[in-house]
Each structure stands twice: as C-alpha cells, then as structure tokens.
ZANURO-391023 format. One record per residue (C-alpha): x, y, z; residue number from 1. Coordinates in steps of 0.02 Angstrom, whole numbers, plus 50000, padded with zeros to 5 digits. Layout:
// ZANURO-391023
(r (X,Y,Z),NUM) ...
//
This chain:
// ZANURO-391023
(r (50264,48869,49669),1) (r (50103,48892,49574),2) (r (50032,48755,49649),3) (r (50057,48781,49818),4) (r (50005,48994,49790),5) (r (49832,48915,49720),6) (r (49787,48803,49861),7) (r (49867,48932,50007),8) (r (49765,49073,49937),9) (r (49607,48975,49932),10) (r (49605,48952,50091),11) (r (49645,49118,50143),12) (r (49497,49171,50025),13) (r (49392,49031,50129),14) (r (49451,49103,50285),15) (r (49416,49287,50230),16) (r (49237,49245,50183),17) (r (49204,49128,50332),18) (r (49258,49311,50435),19) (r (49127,49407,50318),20) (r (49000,49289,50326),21) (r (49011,49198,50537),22) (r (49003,49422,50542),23) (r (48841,49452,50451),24) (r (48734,49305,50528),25) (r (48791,49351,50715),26) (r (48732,49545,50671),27) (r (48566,49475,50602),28) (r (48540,49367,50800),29) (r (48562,49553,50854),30) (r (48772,49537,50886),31) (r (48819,49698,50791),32) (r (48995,49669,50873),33) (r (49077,49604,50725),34) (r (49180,49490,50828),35) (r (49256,49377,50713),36) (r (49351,49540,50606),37) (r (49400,49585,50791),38) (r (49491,49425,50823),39) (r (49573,49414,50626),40) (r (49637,49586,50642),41) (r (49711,49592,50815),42) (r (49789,49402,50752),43) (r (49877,49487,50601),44) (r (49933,49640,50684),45) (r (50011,49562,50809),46) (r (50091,49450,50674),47) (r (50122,49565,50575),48) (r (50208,49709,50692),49) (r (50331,49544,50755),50) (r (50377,49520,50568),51) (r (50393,49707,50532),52) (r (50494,49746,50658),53) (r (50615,49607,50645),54) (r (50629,49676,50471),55) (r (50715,49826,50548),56) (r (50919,49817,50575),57) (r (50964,49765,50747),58) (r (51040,49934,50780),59) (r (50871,50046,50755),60) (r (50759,49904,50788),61) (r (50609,49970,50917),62) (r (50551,49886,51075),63) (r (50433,49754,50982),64) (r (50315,49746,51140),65) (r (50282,49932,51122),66) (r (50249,49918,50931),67) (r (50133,49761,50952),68) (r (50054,49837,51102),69) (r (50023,49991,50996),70) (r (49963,49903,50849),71) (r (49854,49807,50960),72) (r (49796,49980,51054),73) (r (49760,50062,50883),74) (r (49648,49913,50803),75) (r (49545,49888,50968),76) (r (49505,50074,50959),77) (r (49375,50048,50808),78) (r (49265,49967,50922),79) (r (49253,50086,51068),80) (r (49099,50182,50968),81) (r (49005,50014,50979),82) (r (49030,49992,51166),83) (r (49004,50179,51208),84) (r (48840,50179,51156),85) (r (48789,50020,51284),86) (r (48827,50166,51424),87) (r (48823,50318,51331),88) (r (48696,50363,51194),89) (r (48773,50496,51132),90) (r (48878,50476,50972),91) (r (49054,50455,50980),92) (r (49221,50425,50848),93) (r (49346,50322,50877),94) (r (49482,50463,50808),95) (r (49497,50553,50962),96) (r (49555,50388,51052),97) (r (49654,50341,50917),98) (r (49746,50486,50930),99) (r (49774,50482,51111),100) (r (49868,50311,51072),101) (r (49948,50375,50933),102) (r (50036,50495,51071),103) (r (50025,50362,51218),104) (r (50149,50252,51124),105) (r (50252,50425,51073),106) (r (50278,50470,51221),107) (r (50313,50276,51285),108) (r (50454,50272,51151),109) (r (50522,50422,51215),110) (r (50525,50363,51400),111) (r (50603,50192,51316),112) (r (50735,50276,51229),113) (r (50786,50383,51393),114) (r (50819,50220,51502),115) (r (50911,50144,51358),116) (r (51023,50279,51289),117) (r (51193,50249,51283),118) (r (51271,50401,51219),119) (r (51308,50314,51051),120) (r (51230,50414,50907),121) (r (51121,50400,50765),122) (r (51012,50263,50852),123) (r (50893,50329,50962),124) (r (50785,50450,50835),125) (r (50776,50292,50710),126) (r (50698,50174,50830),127) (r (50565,50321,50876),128) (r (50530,50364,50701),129) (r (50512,50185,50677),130) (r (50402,50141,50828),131) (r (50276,50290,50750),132) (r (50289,50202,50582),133) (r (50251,50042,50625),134) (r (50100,50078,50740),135) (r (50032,50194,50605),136) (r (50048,50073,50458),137) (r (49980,49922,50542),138) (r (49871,50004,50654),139) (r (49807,50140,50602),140) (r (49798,50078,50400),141) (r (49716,49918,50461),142) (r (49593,50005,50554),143) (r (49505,50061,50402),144) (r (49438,49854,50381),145) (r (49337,49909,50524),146) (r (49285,50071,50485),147) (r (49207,49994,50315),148) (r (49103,49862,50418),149) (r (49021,50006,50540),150) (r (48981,50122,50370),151) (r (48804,50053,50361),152) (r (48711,49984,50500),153) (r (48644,49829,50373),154) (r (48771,49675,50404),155) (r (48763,49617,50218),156) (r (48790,49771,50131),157) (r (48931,49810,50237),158) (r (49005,49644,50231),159) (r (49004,49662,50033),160) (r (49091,49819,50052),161) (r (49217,49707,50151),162) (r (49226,49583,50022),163) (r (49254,49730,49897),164) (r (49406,49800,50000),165) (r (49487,49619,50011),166) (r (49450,49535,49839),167) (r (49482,49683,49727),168) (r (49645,49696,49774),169) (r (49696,49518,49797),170) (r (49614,49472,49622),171) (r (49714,49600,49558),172) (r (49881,49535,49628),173) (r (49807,49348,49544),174) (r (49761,49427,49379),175) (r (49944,49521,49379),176) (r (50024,49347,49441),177) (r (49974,49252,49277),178) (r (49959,49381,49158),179) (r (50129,49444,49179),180) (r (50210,49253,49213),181) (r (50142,49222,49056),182) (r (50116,49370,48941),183) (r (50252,49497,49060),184) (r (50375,49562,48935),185) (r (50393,49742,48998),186) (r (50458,49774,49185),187) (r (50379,49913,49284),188) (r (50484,49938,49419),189) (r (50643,49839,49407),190) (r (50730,49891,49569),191) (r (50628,49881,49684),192) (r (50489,49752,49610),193) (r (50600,49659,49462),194) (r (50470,49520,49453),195) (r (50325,49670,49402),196) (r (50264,49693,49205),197) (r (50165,49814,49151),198) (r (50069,49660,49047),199) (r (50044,49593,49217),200) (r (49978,49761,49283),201) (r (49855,49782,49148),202) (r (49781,49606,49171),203) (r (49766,49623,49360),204) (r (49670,49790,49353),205) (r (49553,49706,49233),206) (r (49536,49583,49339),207) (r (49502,49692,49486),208) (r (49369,49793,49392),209) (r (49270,49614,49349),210) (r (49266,49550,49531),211) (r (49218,49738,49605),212) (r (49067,49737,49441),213) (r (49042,49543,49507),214) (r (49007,49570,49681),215) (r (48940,49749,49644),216) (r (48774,49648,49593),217) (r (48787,49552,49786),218) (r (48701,49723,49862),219) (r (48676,49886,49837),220) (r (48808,49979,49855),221) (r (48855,50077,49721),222) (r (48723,50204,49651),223) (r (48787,50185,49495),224) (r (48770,50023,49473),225) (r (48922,49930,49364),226) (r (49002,50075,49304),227) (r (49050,50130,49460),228) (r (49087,49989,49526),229) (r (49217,49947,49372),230) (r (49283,50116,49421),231) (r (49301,50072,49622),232) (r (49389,49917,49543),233) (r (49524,50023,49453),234) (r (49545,50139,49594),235) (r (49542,50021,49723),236) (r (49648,49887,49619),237) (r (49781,50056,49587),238) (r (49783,50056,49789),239) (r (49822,49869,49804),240) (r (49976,49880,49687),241) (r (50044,50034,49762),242) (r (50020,49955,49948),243) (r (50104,49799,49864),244) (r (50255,49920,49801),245) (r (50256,50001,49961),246) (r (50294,49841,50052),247) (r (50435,49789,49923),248) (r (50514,49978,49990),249) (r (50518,49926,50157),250) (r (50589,49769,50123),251) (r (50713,49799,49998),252) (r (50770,49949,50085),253) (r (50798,49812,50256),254) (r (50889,49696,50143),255) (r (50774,49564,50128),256) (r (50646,49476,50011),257) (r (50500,49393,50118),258) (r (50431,49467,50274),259) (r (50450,49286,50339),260) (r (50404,49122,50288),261) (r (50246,49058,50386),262) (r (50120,49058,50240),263) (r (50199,48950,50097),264) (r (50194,49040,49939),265) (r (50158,49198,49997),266) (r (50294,49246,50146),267) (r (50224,49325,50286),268) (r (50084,49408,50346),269) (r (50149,49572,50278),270) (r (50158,49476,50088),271) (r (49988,49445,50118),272) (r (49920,49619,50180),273) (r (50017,49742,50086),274) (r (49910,49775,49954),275) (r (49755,49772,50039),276) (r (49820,49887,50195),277) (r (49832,50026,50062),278) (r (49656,49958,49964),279) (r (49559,49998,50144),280) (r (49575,50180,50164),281) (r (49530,50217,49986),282) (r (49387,50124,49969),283) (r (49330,50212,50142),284) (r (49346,50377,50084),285) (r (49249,50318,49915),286) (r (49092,50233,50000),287) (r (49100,50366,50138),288) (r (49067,50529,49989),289) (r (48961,50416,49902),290) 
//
C-alpha cells in the first residue's frame, strides 16, 4: 500500500509540476493563457462531479449532466477576464459571471425537478440542494487554482504561488501519512477519520511549514521572507486537513470509503483534491491582503 501511494503520488507531483512549469514557459513566448491548468482543471471537475455525484443515494441523486455541466461552466469562468480584454480593454471579474451560472444551473435544477416530479416526497429539495452543492464545491472552490495564477502578471512568481497551494497541503497529508503510521498513538477524529492521530497531524503541519519556507526561497513572494512563509505553511497546511475532513463527511455520511478507485492508492479524484480544494481559497485571500 505504501509502495504503490509513493510511486502514484510521484507522478501526480510530476504531473502537477509539468502543469506549473509547460504554464510559465508558454506565458514567457507571450501565451498568458495558462492553458495547460485550463485543461487539468476542467479534466478533474468533470471527474470529479461524476464521482461526487454517484456518491449521492440513488433517491436524491441530481441530474449528473447538469452538475458536470455546471462544474464545467463555473471553472471556464476564470478565464473570461483574459479573453475580455482581447475585445474589451476595460477591466473585468469573473464573479459577476460566475454568479450568473451559479443561478443558470439553479434555475436549470428547478426546471429539472418540475418535468420529473412525481408527487413522492422528500426527494425533490435534496437533489436541488445537492445540484447547488456540488457545483459550488467543485466549481466554485476549484476556481480559486486559477485565481492564484492571474494574481501577478509574472508567470514564475505566480506559478510558485501554485506550487505553494498544491504542495503545502499534499506534503502535509505525506508528513501526517508516516508520522502517524508510525509514531500515531492518539486519534483525532475517530468517527469520521479513525485512521487520523494527532502525532500524525503534528508531523504533517511541520512538514507543510518546511516545503512552504522551501519553495518560499523559489521567488518572491512573501515580504516576510521565511517566517511568513512557515506561517502560510501552518495556515494553509490547517486548510488541507480540514478540506481532507470535509471530504471524509461527505463520504461517510453516503456510506462509503473511497470516492472511487481509478488512482491506486489514493481512490478517486476527490481523495486526491480534498485537501487542496479547501488549501486554494485560503491561500488566495492570504497573497491577495498581502
């Protein structure tokens, strides 16, 4: 199981710096489109929305089209700034759109459950509610990946932030991995994580504070240099394992222990983005105020 968790997550760490880096040299030719983060996160969301939804009982399942279609919708809207400005020079935000599909795939769910109401109760409020959640966690949460990589118009800097987003958190679930499979003595949240120490969650947020410090020295973006950075890694790394925990919720709560099983060792997509779907926004909001 260890074995096959190292050499799957190397090359997902590959794979997430052959995204950074195929990114930064395309912006330096003068393609500021970012097109290889376009193609990895429309590729997991739609992966991801088919997994999360089939998570969902059969009974208050939504229409998965409308949820990947939404998903989809929501993650393409990050770019609409960037190809604005080719006909428009005026600034524009992506919010305004995102909201309008926000509401587009409301109101879709609505029209949805009209045609396909049966009179039975207790079903049709639960797939709408659901349809909103899904499009808002994998959408709108995954958005923020983008929104770090258009925070400074210099490719490398922003692809460090990038790298910040996805290795602090991931490092942290590593650190957490071995520390508590070999140290873990002490569970932290034995319903709905059992597997969780709080040995393991002091060695991953060390080891999230080293790799943010690490790759703080890659470009400048904090102005505080490595304290700051060892505090993004704490804050950041805190994110990661509530986004982790959040995940568990959703799946214990649908009665099941792996989003899937396409990536061995990991699950599904969902067991690999948790952590980092909850690490994004944070670290927006802290490179945005600083």
């Amino acid at each position: 199981m260890i074995r096959t968790r190292l050499w799957v997550g190397s090359l997902l760490a590959l794979g997430a710096a052959g995204v950074l880096v195929g990114d930064t040299l395309l912006a330096r030719a003068g393609f500021a489109y970012f097109p290889c983060l376009f193609a990895l996160l429309l590729l997991a969301g739609a992966l991801g929305s088919r997994e999360l939804v089939r998570l969902f009982p059969a009974q208050t399942r939504p229409s998965e089209a409308l949820v990947v279609c939404g998903v989809l919708l929501a993650l393409a809207t990050n770019w609409y700034p960037a190809i604005r400005v080719q006909f428009n020079p005026a600034p524009a935000s992506p919010w305004a759109l995102l909201v309008v599909v926000l509401v587009g795939v409301l109101l879709g769910a609505f029209l949805l459950e009209m045609r396909r109401y049966s009179g039975e109760p207790g079903v049709a409020v639960p797939r709408l509610a659901l349809t909103v959640f899904a499009v808002a966690y994998l959408g709108v949460l995954a958005g923020f990946f983008a929104q770090v990589r258009w925070l400074t118009p210099d490719p490398v800097t922003s692809a460090v932030m990038l790298a910040l987003v996805v290795f602090v958190p991931k490092c942290n679930d590593i650190g957490a991995f071995f520390t508590g499979t070999f140290l873990g003595k002490h569970k932290m949240t034995p319903v709905l994580s059992p597997k969780k120490t709080w040995e393991g969650f002091a060695g991953g947020t060390l080891t999230g504070a080293a790799v943010a410090v690490g790759l703080s020295f890659a470009a400048p973006v904090f102005r505080h240099g490595a304290p700051e950075a060892f505090a993004f890694g704490l804050v950041v790394g805190l994110a990661g394992v509530l986004g982790d925990l959040a995940e568990s919720l959703v799946k214990r709560d649908c009665g099941t222990k792996d989003a899937s099983k396409s990536i061995p060792g990991f699950g599904g997509v969902l067991d690999v983005v948790d952590s980092v779907l909850f690490a994004a926004p944070v670290a927006y909001l802290w490179f945005s105020v600083n």
